[in-house]
Phi, psi and omega in degrees: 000146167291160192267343155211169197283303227273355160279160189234137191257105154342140181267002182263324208280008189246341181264334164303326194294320200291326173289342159326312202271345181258008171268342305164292165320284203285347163271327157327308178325308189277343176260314163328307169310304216267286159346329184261333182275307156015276173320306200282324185286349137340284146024261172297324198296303191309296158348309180269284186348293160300327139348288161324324188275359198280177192251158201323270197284037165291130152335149160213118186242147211224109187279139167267072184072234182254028180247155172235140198223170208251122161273150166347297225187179201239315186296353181286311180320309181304286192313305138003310200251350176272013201245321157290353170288317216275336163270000146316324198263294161002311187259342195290306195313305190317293185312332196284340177256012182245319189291318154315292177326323169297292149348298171316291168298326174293310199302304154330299189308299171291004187248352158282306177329311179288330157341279213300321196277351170284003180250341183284332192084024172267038231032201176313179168302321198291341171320326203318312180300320181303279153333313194299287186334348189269326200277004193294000000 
């Protein structure tokens, strides 16, 4: 906590704290994203496994928007889903570097952030969090 309401908190360091707290935000986001394209491609992965195990002239159906159709063949189905793993890994691999980069930029960030309110003399590094909580 700060140690009194009547120090004033630097306007650049309240406008850091505030991109801190939406970086903060926008990294939840993204592990959120990156856990759900995760699932699915689990999903899809489980899927093909199974697949693999039906015997040749097993029915295979298939969804079309909010229809489920008779697939050709089983290789269409495979492929489908193999054209959906592989853009699956793609994006999952896309989140994994942005979201690092993103970590990277938080980890910085916060260790300016901690600078500044220790040079403002607005206490410890550990205030930082406090402060940031305050500015909300």
């Amino acid at each position: 906590m700060l140690r009194s309401a009547a120090v004033a908190i630097p306007a650049k360091l309240q406008n850091d704290l505030k991109q801190f707290q939406r970086l903060q935000q926008d990294l939840g986001t993204m592990n959120q994203q990156r856990m759900q394209l995760e699932l699915k491609l689990r999903e899809v992965t489980h899927t093909l496994e199974e697949l693999k195990t039906l015997p040749e002239d097993s029915a295979i159906y298939r969804p079309i928007g909010s229809l489920i159709v008779r697939a050709k063949d089983r290789k269409e189905v495979e492929e489908l889903l193999g054209e959906e793993k592989e853009t699956l890994e793609v994006r999952t691999k896309a989140l994994e570097r942005q979201e690092n980069a993103l970590k990277e930029r938080f980890t910085n960030m916060q260790r300016d952030i901690s600078a500044q309110i220790q040079a403002a003399g607005l206490g410890s590094p550990a205030d930082s969090r406090a402060a940031a909580r305050e500015t909300e």
